[in-house]
N, C-alpha and C positions, 0 to 999 in steps of 0.2 A: 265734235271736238270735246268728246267725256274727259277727257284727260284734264285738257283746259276749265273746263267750267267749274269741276272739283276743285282744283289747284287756285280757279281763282275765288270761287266762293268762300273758302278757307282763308283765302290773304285777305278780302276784305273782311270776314270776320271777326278777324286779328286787329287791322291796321286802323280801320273804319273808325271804331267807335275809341279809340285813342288821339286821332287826326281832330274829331269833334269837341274832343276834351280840351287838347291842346288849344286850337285855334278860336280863334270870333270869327263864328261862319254865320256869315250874311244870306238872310234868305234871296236878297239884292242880285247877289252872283253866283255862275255856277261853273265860275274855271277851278279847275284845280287847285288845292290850297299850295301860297306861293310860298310855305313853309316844306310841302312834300317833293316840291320840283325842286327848291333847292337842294334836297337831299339827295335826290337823284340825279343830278346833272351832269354827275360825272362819271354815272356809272353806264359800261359797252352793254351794248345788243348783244346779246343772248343769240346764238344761229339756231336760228329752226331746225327743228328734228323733220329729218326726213322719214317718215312713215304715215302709213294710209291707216284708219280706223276705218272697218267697216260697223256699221251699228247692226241692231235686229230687222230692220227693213231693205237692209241691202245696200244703204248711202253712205258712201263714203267720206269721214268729215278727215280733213287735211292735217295736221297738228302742225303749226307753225313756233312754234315754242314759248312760251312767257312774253308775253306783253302786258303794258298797264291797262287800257278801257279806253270806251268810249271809240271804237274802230268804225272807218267808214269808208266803203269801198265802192266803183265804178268801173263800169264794162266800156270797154271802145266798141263800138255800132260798128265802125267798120270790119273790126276783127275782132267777134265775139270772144276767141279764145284767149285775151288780150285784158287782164285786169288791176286794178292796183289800189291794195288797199293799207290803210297807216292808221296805227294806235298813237291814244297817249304817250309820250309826248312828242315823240320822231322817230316810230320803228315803224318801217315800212318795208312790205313785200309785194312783189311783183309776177307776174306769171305769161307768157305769151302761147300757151298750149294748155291752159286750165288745169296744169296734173304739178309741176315743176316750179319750185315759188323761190324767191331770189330775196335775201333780207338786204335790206342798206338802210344807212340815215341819211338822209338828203342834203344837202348843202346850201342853207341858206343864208350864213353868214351873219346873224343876230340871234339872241339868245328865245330861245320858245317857251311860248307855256301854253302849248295844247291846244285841242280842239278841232283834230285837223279836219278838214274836209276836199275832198278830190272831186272832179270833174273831167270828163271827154268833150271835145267839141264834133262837129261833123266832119272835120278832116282829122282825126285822130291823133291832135294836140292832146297831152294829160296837162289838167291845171292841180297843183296842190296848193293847198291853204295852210297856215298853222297862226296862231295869235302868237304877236312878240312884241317887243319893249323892252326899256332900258332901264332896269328897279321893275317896273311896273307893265303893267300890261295897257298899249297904247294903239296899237293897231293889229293888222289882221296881212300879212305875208305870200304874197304867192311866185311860185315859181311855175317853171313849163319845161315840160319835157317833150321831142318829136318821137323820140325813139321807147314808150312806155318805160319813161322811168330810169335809163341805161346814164343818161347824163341830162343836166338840168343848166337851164337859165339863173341870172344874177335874178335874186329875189327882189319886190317891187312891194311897196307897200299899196296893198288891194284896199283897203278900206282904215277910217279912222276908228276906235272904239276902246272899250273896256272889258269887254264880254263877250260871248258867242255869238261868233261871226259862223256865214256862213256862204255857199255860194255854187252858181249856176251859169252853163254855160249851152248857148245856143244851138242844137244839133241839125238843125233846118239847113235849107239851102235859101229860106229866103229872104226877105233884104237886109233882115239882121244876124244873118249868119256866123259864127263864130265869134258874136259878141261873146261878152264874160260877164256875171252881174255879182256884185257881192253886198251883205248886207252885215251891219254889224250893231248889236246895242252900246249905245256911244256916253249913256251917261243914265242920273234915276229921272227923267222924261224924256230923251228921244232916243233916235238911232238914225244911221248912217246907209246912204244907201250911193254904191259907184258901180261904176260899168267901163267896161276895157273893149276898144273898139279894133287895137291892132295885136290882137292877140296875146293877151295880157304883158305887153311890153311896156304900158303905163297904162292908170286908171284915172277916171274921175271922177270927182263926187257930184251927183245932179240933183240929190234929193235927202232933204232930213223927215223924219217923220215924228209928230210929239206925241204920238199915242205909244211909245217903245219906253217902256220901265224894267220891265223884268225880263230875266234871257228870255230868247227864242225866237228872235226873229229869221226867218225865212222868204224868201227866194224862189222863186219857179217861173218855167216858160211857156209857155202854151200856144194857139194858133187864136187868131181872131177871125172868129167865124158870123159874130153879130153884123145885122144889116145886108146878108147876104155876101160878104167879104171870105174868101179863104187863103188868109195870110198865113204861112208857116211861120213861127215865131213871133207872130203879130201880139202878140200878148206878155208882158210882162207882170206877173202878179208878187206883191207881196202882204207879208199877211206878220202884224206886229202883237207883244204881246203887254199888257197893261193890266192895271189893277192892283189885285191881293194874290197870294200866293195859294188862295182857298177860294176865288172867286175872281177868275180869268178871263180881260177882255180880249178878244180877238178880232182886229180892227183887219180891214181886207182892203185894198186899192188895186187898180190896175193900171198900163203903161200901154197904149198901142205906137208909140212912137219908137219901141228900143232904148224906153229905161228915161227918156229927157226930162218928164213929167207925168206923175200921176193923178188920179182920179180917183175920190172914197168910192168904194161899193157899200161896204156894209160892217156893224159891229155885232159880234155875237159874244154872249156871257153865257159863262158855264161854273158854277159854282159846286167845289166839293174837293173832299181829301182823295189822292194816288195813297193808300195806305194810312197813314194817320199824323197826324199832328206833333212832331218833335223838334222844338226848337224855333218852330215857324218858320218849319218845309214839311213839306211834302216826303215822309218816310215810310219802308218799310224794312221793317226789323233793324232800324237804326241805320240802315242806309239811303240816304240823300236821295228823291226822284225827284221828277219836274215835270207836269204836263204840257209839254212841249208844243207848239203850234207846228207841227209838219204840215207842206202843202205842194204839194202836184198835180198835174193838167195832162188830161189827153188827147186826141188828134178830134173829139168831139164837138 
């Protein structure tokens, strides 16, 4: 997507370091400033340009047309050709042949501010996520679609919080099958941790965690294979993020029950700049990063 990455490295160049000016940006959070959503809330999706880029190695990148960041996309297992992925703050695209990509905004019915995140379960339920609130940002949204994306579910508030949520959802066949798990940073010492046991038709909250300060908390599923056990989905991990914004704790627990309660493993620190010091973040060249705590599990 050369087209896009031009187009959008030039907007943020522009916008970026004006948004900084303007607002009191909290190294605390890292939604989008609720001064640029306002701006944009009422402005349409843009329809994707229909054309293929092929690059120098022969890959063809899709060009979907302008969207804002931060995009997060997921494959259905049952029908790999079956994907759906959504930008800041509700542009979303669809595809069920890998080649042909379909734009909509989805219908959640309260107002968004980003972040979205998507999931498949093992019978090819799509889960979307976006954070929403009324002024402010309060919770974390998800709706479900059977048909990738074609029509959707009355949205359900997935998780309580303030900031980047995020969420997981059970592929296994085994006894926690098609749970949903969402986490979310819910204030500046914990975060929020729920789990949907009928198919994201309602959630529950079973677990706070006080080592969660700063975004990033995350989500993942794994199998439990300790003690000679081989559970599909036996594992619920989550992994919180705390400290300084230059000096990152990474606190890990696990869940063999399907999310009811967890257990510490372990804390790790990692201290140092993503680029350098502006502002008190993590920058480069004036724009905003965050070293994120990503975590995933495999059939090991």
């Amino acid at each position: 997507m050369k087209k896009f990455y031009l187009s959008f490295a030039l907007f943020i160049s522009i916008l970026l370091p004006n948004l900084m000016v303007a607002q009191i940006d909290s190294p605390l959070y890292d939604h989008v400033p609720l001064e640029y959503l306002r701006m944009i809330e009422n402005m349409k999706d843009v329809p994707p340009v229909e054309s293929v880029i092929t690059d120098d190695l022969g890959f063809d990148n899709f060009n979907l047309g302008v969207a804002f960041a931060e995009p997060h996309m997921s494959q259905n297992l049952n029908s790999p050709l079956q994907y759906f992925n959504a930008f800041n703050t509700n542009s979303a695209y669809r595809t069920s042949n890998g080649l042909d990509w379909t734009a909509s905004t989805p219908p959640f019915g309260f107002t968004l501010y980003g972040d979205p995140v998507t999931a498949y379960d093992s019978l090819g339920n799509l889960y979307y996520q976006n954070m929403s609130g009324s002024g402010t940002i309060q919770n974390a949204r998800v709706i479900r679609s059977t048909d990738n994306g074609q029509t959707w579910t009355a949205s359900v508030i997935g998780v309580l919080g303030i900031d980047k949520n995020w969420m997981a959802a059970d592929q296994t066949g085994g006894p926690y099958a098609n749970y949903v798990y969402c986490t979310m940073t819910a204030g500046s010492s914990n975060g929020n941790f729920s789990r949907s046991t009928d198919f994201g038709a309602t959630f529950t909250q079973t677990a706070t965690f006080n080592t969660q300060s700063l975004p990033g908390m995350m989500v993942a599923v794994g199998p439990n294979v300790l003690g000679g056990n081989n559970i599909p989905g036996g594992c619920v991990y989550v992994v919180t993020n705390s400290g300084s914004a230059f000096a990152s704790t990474y606190t890990f627990y696990v869940s063999t029950n399907g999310g009811v309660s967890f257990t510490l493993k372990s804390a790790q620190n990692f201290a140092n700049y993503v680029g350098t010091n502006v502002g008190g973040r993590n920058s480069v060249q004036n724009m905003r990063t965050r070293p994120y705590p990503f975590i995933a599990a495999d059939n090991s």
